[in-house]
Backbone as a printed PyTorch tensor [residue, N CA C, xyz], in Angstrom:
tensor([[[  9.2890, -40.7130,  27.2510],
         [  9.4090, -39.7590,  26.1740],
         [  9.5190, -40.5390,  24.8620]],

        [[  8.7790, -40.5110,  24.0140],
         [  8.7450, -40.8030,  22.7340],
         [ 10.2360, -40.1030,  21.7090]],

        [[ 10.1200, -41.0590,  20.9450],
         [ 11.5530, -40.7750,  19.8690],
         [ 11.0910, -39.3850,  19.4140]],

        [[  9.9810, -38.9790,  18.5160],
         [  9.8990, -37.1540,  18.2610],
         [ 10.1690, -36.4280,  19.5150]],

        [[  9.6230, -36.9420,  20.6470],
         [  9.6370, -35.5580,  21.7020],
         [ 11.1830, -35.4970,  21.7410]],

        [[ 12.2380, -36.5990,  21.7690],
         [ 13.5830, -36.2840,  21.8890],
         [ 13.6660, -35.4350,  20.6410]],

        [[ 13.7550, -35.8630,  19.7320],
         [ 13.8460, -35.3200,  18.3090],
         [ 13.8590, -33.7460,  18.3160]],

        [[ 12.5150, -33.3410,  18.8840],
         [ 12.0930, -31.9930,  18.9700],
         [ 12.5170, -31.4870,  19.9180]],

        [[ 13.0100, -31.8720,  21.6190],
         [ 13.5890, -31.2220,  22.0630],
         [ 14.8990, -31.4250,  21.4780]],

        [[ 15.8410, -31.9280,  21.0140],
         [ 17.1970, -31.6810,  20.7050],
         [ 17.0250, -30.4450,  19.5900]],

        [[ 15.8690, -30.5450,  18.7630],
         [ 16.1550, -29.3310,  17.2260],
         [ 16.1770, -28.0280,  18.1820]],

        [[ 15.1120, -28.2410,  19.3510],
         [ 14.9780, -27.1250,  20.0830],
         [ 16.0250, -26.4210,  20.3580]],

        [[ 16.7440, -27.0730,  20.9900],
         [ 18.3640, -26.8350,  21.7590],
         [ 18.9850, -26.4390,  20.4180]],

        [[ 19.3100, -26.9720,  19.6360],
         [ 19.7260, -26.6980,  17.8310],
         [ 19.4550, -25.1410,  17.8530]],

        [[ 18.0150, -25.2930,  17.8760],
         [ 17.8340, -23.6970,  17.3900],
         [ 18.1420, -22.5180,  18.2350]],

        [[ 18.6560, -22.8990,  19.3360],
         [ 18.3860, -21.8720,  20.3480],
         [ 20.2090, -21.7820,  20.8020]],

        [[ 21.3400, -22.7750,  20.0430],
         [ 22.1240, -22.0740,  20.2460],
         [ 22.5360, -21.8640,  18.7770]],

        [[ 21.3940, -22.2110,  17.5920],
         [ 21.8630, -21.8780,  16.1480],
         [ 22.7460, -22.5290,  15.4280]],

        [[ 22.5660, -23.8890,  15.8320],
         [ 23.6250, -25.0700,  15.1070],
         [ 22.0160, -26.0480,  14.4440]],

        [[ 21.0020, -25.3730,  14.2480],
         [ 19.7890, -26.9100,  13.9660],
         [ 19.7190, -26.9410,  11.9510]],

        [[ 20.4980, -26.3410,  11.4380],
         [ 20.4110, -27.1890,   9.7830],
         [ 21.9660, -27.7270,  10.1480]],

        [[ 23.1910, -27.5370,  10.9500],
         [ 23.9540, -28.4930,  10.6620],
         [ 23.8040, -29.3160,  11.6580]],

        [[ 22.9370, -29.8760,  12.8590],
         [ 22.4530, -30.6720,  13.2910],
         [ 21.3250, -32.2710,  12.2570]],

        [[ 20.6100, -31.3390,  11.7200],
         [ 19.7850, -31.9670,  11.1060],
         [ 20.8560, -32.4770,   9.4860]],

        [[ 21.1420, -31.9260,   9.3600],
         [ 22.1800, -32.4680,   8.3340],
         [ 22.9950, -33.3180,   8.7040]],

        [[ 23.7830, -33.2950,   9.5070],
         [ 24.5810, -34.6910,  10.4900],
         [ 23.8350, -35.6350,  10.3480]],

        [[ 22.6830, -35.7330,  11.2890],
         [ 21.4080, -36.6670,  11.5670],
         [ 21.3670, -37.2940,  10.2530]],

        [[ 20.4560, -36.4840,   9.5200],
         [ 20.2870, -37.3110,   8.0420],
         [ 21.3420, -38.6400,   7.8950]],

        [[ 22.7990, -37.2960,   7.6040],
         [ 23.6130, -38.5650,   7.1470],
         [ 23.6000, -39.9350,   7.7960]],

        [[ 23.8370, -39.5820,   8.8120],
         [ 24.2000, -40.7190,   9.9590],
         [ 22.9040, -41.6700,  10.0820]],

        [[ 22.1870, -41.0230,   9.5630],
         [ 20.4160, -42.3690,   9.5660],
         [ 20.6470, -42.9480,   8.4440]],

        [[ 21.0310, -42.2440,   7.3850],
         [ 21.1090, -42.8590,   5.8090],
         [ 22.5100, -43.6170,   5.9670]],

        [[ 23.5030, -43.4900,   6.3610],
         [ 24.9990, -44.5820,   6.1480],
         [ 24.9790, -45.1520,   7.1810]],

        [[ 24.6810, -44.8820,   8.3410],
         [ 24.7810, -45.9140,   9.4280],
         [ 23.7050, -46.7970,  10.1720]],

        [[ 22.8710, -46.2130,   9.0290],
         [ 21.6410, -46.7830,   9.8210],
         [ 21.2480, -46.8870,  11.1510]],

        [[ 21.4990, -45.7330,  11.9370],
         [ 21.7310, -44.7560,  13.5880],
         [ 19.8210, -44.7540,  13.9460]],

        [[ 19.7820, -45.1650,  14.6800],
         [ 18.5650, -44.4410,  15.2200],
         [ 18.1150, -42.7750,  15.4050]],

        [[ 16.9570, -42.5330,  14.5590],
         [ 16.7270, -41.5010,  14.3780],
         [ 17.0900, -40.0570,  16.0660]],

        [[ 16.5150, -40.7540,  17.3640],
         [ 16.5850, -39.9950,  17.8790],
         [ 18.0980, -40.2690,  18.5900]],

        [[ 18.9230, -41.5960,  18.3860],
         [ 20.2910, -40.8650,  18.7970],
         [ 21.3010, -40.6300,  17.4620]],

        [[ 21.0780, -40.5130,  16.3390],
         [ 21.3780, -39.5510,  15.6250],
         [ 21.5010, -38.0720,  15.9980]],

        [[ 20.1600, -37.8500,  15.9650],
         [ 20.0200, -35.8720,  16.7320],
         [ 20.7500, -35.8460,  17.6320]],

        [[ 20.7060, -36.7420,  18.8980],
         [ 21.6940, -36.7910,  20.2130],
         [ 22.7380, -36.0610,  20.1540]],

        [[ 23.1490, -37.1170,  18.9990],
         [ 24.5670, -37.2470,  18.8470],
         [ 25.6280, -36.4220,  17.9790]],

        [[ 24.4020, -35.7140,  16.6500],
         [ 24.6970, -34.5920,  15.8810],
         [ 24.3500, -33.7510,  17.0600]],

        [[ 23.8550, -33.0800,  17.7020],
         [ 23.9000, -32.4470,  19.2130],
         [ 25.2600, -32.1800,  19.7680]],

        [[ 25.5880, -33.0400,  20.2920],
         [ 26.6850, -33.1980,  21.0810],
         [ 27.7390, -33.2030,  20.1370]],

        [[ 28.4030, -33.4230,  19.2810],
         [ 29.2640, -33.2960,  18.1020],
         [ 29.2510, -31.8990,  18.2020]],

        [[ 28.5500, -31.0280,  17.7750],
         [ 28.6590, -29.3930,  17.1720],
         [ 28.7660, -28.6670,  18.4250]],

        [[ 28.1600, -28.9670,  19.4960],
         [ 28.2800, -28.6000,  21.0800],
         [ 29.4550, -28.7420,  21.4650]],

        [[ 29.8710, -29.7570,  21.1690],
         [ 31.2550, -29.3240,  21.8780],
         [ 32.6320, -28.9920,  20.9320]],

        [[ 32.1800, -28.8970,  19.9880],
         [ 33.2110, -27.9150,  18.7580],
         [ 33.1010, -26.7280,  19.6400]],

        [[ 32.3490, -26.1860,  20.0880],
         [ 32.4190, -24.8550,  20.7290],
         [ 32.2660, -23.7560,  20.5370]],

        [[ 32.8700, -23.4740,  18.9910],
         [ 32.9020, -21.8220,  18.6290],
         [ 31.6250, -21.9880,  17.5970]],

        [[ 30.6740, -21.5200,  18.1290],
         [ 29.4370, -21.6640,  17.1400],
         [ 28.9730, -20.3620,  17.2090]],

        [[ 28.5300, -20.0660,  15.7820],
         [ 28.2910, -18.3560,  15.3320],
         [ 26.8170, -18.3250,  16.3990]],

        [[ 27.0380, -17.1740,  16.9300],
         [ 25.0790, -16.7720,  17.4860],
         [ 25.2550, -15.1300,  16.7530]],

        [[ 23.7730, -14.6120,  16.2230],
         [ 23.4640, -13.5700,  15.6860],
         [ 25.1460, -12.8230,  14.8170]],

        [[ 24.9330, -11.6350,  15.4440],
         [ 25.9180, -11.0840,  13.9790],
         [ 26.7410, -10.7250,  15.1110]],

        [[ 27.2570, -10.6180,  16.1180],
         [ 28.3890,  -9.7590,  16.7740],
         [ 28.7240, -10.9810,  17.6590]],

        [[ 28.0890, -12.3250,  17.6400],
         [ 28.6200, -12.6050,  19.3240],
         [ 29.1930, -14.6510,  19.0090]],

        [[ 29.5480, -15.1500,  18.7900],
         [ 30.0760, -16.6810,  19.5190],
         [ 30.0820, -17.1930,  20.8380]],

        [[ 29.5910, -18.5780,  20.6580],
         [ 29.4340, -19.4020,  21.6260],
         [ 30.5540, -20.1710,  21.8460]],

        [[ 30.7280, -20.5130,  23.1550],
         [ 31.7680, -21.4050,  23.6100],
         [ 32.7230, -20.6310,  23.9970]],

        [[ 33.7510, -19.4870,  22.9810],
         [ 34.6420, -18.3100,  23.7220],
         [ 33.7720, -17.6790,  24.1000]],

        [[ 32.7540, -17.3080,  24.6870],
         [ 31.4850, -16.7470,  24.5580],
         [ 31.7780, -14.9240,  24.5440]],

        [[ 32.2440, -14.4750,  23.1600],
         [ 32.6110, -13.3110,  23.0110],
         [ 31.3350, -12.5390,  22.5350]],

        [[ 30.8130, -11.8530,  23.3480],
         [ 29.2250, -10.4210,  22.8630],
         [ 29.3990,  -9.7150,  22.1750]],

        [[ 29.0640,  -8.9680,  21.5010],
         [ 29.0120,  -7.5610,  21.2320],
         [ 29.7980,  -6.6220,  22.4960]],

        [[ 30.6330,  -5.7930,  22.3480],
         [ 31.0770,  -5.1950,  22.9790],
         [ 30.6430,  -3.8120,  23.5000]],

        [[ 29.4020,  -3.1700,  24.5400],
         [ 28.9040,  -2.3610,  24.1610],
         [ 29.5660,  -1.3750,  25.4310]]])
């Protein structure tokens, strides 16, 4: 697997539990001050916000307490 295909599958995962501009914002930093490799940057901004846990999805529901809409 090439460094983009990681890249792109991690934004993937980003977008799909709705953490991929503060993913990609992590990344940045961490390429620009630490001079991190681009694809374990994403990794690693990945795994950072993943396991914070309570991450907003749509308008009624959070991840990690994984509380829905109540219908």
């Amino acid at each position: 697997m090439t460094e983009s295909d990681e890249i792109e599958e991690v934004l993937y995962e980003a977008s799909y539990l709705g953490i991929r501009d503060k993913v990609m914002g992590k990344a940045a930093d961490w390429i620009k001050r630490k001079k991190m490799p681009k694809s374990v940057a994403y990794r690693r901004a990945l795994e950072k916000y993943r396991k914070k846990g309570r991450i907003n999805i749509g308008s009624n529901g959070v991840f990690g307490e994984i509380k829905h809409s109540e219908k």
